[in-house]
PDB file of N, CA, C and O in Angstrom:
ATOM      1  N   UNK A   1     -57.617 -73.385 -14.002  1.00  0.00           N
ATOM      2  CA  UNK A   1     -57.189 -74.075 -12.800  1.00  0.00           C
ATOM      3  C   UNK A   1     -56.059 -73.282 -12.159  1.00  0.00           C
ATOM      4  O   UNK A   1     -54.971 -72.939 -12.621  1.00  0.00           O
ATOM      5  N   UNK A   2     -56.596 -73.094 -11.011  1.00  0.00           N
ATOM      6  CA  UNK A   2     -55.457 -72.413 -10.446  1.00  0.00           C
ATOM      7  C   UNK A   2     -53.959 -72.717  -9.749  1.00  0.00           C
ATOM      8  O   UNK A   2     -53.882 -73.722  -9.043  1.00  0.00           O
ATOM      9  N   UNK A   3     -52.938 -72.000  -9.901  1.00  0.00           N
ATOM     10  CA  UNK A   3     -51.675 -73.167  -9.972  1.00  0.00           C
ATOM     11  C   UNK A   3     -51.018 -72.855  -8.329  1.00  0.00           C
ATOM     12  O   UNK A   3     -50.866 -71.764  -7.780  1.00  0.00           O
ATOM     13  N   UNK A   4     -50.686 -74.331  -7.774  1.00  0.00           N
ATOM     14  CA  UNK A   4     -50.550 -74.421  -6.703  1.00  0.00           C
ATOM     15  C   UNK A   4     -49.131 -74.408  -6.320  1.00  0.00           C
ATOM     16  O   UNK A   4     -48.592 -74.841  -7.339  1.00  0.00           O
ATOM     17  N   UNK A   5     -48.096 -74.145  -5.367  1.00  0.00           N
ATOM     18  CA  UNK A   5     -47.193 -74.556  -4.830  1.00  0.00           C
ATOM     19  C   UNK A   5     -47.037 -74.736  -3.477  1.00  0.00           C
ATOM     20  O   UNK A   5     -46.664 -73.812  -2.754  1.00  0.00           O
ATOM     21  N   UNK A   6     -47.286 -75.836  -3.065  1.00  0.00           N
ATOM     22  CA  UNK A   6     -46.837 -76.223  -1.457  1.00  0.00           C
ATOM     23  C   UNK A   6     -48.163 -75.689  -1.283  1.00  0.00           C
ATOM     24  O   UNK A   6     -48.991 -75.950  -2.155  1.00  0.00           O
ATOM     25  N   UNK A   7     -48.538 -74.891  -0.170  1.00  0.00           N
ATOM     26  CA  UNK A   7     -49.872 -74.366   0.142  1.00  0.00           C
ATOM     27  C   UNK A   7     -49.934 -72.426  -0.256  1.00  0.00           C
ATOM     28  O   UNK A   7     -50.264 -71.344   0.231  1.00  0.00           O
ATOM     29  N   UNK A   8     -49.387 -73.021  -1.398  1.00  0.00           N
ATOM     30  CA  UNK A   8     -49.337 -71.725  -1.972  1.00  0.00           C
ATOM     31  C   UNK A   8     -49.866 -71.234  -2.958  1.00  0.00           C
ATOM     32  O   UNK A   8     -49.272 -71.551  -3.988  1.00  0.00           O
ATOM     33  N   UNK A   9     -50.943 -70.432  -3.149  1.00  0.00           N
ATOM     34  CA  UNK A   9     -51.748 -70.598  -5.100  1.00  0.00           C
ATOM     35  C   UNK A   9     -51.145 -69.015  -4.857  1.00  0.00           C
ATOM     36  O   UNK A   9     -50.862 -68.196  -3.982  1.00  0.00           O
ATOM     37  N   UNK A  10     -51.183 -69.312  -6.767  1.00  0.00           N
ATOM     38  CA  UNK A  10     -50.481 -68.500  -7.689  1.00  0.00           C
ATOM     39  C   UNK A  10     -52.241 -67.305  -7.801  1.00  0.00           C
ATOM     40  O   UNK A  10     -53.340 -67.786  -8.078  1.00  0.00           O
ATOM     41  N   UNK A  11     -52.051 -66.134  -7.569  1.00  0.00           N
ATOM     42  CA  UNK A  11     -53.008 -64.946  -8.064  1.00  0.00           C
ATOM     43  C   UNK A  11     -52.825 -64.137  -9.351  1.00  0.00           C
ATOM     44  O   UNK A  11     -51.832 -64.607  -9.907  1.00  0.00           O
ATOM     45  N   UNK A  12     -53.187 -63.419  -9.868  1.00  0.00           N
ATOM     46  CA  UNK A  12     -53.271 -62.699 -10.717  1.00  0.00           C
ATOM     47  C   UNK A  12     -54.020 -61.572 -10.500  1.00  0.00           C
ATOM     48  O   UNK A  12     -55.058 -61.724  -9.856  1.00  0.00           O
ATOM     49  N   UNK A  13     -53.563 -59.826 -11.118  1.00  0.00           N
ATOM     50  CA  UNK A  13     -54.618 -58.947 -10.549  1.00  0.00           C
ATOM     51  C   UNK A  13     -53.451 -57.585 -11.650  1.00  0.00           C
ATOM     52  O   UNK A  13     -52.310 -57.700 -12.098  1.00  0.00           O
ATOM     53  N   UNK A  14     -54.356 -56.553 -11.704  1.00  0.00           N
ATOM     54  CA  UNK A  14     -54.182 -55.998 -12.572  1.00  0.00           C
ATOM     55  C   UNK A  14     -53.718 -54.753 -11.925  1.00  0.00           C
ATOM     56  O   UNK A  14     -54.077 -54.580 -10.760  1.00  0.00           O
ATOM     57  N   UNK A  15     -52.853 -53.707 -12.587  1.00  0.00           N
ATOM     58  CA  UNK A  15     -52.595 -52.215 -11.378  1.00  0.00           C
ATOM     59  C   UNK A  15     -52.352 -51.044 -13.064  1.00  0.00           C
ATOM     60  O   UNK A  15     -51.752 -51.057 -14.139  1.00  0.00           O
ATOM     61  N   UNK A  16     -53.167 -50.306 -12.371  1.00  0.00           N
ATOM     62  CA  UNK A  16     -53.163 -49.145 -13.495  1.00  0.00           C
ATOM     63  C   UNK A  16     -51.904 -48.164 -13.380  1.00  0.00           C
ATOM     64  O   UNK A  16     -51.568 -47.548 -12.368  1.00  0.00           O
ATOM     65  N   UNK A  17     -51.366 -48.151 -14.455  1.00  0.00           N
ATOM     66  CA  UNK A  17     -49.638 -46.932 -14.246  1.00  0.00           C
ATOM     67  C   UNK A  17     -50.203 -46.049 -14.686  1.00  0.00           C
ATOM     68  O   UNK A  17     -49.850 -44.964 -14.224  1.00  0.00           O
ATOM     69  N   UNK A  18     -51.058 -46.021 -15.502  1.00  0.00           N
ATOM     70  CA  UNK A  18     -51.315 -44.300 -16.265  1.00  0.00           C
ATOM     71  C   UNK A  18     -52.757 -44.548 -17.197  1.00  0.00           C
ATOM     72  O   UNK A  18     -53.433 -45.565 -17.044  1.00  0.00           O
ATOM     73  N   UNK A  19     -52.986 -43.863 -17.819  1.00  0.00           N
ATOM     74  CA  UNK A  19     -54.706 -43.724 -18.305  1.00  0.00           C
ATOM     75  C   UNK A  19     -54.785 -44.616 -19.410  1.00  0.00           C
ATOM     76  O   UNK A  19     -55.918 -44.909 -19.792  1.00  0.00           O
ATOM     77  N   UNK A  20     -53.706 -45.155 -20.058  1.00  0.00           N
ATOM     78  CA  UNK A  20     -53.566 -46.222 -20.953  1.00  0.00           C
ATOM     79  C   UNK A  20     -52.928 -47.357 -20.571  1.00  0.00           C
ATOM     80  O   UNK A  20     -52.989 -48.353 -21.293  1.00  0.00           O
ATOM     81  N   UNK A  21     -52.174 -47.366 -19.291  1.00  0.00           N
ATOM     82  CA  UNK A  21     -51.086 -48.851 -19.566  1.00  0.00           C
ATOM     83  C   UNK A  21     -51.601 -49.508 -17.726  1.00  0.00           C
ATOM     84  O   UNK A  21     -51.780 -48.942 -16.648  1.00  0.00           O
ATOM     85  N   UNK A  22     -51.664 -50.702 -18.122  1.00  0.00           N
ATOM     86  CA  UNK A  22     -52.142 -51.740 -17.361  1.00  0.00           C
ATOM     87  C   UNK A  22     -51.094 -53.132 -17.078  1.00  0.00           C
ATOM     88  O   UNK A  22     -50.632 -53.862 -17.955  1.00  0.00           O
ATOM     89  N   UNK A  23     -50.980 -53.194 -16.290  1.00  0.00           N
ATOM     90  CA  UNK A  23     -49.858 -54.118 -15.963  1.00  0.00           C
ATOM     91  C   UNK A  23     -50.265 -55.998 -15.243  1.00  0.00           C
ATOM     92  O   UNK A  23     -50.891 -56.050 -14.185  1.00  0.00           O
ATOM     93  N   UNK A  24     -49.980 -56.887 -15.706  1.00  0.00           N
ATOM     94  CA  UNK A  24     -50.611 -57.923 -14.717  1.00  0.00           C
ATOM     95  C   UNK A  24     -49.353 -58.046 -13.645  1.00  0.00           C
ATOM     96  O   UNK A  24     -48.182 -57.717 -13.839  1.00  0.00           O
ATOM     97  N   UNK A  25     -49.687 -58.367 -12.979  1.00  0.00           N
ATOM     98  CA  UNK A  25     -48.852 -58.663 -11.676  1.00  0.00           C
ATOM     99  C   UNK A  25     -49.117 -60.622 -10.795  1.00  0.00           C
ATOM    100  O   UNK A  25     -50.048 -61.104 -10.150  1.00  0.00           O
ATOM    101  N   UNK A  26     -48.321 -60.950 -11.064  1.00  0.00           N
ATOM    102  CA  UNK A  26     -48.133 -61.819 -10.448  1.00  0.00           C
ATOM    103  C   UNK A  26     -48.154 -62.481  -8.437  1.00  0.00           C
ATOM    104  O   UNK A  26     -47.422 -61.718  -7.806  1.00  0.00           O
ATOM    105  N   UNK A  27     -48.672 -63.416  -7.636  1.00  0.00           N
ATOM    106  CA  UNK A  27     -48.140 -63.079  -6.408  1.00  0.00           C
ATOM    107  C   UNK A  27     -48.911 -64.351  -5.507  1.00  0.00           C
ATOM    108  O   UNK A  27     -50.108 -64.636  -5.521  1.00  0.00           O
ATOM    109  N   UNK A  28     -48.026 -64.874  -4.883  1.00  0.00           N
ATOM    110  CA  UNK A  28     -48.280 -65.940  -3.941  1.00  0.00           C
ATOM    111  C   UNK A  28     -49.076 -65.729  -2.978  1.00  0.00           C
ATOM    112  O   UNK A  28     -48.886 -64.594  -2.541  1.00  0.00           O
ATOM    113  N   UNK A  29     -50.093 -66.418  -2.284  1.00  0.00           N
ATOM    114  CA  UNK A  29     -50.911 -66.116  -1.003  1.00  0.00           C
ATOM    115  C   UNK A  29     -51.072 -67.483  -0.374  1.00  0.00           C
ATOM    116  O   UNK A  29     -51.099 -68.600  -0.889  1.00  0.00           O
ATOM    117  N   UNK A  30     -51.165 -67.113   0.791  1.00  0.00           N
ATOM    118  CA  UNK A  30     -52.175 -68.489   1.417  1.00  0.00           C
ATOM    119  C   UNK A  30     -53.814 -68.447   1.422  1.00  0.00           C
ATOM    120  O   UNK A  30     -54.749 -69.246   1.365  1.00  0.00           O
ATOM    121  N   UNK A  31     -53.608 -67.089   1.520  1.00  0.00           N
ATOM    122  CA  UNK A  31     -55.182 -66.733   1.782  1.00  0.00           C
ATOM    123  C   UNK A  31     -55.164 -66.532   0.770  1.00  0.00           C
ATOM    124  O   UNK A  31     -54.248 -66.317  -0.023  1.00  0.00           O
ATOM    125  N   UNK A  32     -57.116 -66.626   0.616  1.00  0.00           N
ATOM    126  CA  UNK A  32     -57.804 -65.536  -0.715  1.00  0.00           C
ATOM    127  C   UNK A  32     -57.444 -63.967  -0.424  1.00  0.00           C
ATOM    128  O   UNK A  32     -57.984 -63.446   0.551  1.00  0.00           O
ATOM    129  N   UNK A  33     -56.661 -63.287  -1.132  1.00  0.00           N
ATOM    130  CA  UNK A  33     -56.697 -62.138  -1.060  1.00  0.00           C
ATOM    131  C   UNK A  33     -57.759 -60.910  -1.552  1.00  0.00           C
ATOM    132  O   UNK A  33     -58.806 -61.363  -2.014  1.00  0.00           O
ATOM    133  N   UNK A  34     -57.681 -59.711  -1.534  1.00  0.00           N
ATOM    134  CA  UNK A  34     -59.249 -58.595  -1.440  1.00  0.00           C
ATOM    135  C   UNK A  34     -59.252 -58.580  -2.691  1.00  0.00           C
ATOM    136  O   UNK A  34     -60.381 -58.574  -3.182  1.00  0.00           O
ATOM    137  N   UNK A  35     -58.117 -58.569  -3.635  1.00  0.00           N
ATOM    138  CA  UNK A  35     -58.058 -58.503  -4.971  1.00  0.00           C
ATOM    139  C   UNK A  35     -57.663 -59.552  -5.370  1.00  0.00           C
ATOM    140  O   UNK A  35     -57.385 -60.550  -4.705  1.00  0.00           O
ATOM    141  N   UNK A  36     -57.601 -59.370  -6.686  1.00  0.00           N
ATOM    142  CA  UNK A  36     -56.729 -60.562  -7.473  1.00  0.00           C
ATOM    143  C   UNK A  36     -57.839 -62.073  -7.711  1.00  0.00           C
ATOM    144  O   UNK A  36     -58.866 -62.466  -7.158  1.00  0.00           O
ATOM    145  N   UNK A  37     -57.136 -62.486  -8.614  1.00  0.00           N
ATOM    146  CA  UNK A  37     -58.299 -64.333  -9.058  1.00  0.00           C
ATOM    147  C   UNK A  37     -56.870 -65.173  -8.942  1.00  0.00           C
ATOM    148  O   UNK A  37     -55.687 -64.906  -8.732  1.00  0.00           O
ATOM    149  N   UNK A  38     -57.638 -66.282  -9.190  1.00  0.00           N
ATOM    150  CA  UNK A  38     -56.032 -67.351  -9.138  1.00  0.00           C
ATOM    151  C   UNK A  38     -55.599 -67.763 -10.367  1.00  0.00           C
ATOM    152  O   UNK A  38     -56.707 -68.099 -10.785  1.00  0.00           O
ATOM    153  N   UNK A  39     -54.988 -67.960 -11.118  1.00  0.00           N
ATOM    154  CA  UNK A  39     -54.251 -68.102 -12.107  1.00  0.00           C
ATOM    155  C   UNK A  39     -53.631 -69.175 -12.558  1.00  0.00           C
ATOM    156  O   UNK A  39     -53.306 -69.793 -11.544  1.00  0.00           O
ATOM    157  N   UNK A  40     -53.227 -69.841 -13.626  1.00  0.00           N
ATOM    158  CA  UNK A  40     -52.187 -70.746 -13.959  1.00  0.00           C
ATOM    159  C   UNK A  40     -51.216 -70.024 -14.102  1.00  0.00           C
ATOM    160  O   UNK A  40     -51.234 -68.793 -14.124  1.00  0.00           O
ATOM    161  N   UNK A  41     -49.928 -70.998 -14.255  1.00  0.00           N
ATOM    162  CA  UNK A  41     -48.596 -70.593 -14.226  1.00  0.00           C
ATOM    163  C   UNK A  41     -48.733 -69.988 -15.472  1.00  0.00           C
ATOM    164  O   UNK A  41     -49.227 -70.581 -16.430  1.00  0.00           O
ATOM    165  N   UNK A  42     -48.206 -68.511 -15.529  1.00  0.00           N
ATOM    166  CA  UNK A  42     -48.018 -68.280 -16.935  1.00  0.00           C
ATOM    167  C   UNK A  42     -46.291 -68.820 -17.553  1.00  0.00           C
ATOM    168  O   UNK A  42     -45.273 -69.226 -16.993  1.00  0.00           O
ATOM    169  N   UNK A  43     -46.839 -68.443 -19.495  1.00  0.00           N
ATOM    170  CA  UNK A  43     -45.385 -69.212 -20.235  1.00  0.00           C
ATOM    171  C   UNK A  43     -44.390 -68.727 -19.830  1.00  0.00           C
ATOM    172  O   UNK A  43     -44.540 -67.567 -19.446  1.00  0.00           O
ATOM    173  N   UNK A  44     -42.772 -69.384 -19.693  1.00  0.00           N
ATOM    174  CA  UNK A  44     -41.812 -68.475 -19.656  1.00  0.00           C
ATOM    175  C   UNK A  44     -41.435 -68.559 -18.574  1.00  0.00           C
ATOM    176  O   UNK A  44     -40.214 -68.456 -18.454  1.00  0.00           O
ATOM    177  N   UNK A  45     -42.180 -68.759 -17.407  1.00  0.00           N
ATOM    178  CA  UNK A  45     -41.303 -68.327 -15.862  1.00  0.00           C
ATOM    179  C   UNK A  45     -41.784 -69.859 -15.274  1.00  0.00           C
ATOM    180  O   UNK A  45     -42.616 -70.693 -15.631  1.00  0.00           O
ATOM    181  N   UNK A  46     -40.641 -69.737 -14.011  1.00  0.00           N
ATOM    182  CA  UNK A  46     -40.566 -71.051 -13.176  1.00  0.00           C
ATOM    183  C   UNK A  46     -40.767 -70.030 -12.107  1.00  0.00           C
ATOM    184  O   UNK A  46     -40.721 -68.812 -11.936  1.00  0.00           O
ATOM    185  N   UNK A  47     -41.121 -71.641 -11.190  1.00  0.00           N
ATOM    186  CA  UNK A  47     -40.965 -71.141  -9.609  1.00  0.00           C
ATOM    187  C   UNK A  47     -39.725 -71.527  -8.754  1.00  0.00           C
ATOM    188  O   UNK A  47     -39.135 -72.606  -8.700  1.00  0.00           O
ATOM    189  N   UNK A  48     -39.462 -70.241  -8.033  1.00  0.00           N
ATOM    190  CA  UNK A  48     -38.087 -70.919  -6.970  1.00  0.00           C
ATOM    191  C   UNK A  48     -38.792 -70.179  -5.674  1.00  0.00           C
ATOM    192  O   UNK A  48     -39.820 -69.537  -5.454  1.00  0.00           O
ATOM    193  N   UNK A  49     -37.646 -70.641  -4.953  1.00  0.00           N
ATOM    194  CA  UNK A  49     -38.441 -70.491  -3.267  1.00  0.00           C
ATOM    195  C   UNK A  49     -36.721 -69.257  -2.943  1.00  0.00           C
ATOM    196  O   UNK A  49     -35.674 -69.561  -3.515  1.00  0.00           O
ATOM    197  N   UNK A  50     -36.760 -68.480  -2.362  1.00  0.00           N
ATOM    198  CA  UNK A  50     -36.012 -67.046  -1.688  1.00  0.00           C
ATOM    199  C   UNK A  50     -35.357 -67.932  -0.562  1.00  0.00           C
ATOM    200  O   UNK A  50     -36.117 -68.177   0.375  1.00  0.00           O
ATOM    201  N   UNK A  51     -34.131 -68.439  -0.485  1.00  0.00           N
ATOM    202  CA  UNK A  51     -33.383 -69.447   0.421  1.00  0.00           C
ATOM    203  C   UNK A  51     -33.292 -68.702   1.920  1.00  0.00           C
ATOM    204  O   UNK A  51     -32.936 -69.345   2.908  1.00  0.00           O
ATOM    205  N   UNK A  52     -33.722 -66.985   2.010  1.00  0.00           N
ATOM    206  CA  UNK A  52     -33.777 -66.532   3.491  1.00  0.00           C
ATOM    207  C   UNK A  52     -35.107 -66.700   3.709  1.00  0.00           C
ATOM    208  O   UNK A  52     -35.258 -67.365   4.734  1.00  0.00           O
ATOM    209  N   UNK A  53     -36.249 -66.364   3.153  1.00  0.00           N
ATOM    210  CA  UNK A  53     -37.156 -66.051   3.441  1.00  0.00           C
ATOM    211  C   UNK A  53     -38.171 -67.341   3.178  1.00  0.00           C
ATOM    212  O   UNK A  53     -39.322 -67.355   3.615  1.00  0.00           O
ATOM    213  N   UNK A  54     -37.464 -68.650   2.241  1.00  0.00           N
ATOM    214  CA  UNK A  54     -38.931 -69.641   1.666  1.00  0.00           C
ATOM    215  C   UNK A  54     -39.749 -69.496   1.516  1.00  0.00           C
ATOM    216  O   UNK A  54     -40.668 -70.260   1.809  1.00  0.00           O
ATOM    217  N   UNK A  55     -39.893 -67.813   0.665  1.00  0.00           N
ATOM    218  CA  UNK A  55     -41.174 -67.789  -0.196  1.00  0.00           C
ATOM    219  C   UNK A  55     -41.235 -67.829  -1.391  1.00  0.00           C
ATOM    220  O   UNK A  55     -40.334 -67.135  -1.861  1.00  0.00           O
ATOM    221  N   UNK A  56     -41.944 -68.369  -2.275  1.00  0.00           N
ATOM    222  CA  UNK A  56     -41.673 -68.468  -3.586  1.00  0.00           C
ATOM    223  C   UNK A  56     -42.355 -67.289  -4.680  1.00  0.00           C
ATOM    224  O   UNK A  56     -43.278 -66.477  -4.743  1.00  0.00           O
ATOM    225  N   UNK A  57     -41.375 -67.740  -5.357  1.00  0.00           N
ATOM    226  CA  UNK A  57     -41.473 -66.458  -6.562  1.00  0.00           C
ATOM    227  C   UNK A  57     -41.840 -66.944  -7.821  1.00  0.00           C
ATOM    228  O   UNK A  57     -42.169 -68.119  -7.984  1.00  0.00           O
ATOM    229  N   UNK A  58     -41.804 -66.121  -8.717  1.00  0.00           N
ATOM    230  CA  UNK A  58     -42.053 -66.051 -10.421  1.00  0.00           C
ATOM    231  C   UNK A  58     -40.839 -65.721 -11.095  1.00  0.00           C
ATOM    232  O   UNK A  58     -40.760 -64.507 -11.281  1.00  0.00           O
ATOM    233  N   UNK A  59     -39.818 -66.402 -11.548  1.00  0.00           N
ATOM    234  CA  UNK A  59     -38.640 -66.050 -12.469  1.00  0.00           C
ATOM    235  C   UNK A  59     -38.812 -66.379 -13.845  1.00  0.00           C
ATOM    236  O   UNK A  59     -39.270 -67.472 -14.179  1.00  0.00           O
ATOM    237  N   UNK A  60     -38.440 -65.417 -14.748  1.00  0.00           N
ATOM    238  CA  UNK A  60     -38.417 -65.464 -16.425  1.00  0.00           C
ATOM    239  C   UNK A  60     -36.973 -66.745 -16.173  1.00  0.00           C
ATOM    240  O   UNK A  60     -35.950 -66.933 -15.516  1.00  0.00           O
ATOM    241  N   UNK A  61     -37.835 -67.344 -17.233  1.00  0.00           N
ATOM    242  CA  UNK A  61     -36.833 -68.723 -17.554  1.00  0.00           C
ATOM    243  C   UNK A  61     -35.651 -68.037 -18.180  1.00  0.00           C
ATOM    244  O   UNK A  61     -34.505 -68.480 -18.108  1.00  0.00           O
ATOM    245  N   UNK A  62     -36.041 -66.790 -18.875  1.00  0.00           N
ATOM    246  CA  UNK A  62     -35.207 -66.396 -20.339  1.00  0.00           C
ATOM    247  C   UNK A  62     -34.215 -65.359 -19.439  1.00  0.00           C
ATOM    248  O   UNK A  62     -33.332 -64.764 -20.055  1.00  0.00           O
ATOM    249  N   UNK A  63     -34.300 -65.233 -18.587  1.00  0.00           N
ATOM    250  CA  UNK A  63     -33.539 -64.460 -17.359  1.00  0.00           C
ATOM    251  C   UNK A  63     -32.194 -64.229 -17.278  1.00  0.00           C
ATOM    252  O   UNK A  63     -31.971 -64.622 -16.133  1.00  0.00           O
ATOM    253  N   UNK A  64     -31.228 -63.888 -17.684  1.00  0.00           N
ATOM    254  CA  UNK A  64     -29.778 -64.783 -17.376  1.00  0.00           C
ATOM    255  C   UNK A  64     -29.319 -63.802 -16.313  1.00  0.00           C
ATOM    256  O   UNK A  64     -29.469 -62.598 -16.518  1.00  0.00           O
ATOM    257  N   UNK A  65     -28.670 -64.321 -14.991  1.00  0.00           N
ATOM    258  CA  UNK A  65     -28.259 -63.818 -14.110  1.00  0.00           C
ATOM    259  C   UNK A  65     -27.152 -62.832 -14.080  1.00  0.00           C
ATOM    260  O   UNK A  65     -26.789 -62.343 -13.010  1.00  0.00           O
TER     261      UNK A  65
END
């Protein structure tokens, strides 16, 4: 199930760094984007919203500022 905020679903999509290492990447859309599937929230991170911009993000809970 894919995880929603406001009219916002959560994607998931993969980006190659080098011939072995693969990274998931996280990222908000309104639209269906060309890449990427939709995702549940993964463990560990919350969502907050960017107080200039009100877009929301992915923060590690375990984060300390």
């Amino acid at each position: 199930m894919a995880y929603k905020f406001r009219d916002w679903t959560l994607y998931k999509g993969s980006v190659e760094l080098g011939e072995d290492t693969h990274i998931t990447r996280y990222f908000f859309s309104r639209w269906t984007p060309i890449k990427g599937e939709p995702s549940d929230l993964p463990d560990g991170v919350e969502v907050e919203v960017n107080k200039r911009t009100g877009l929301p993000y992915l923060k590690d809970m375990f984060y300390s500022d």
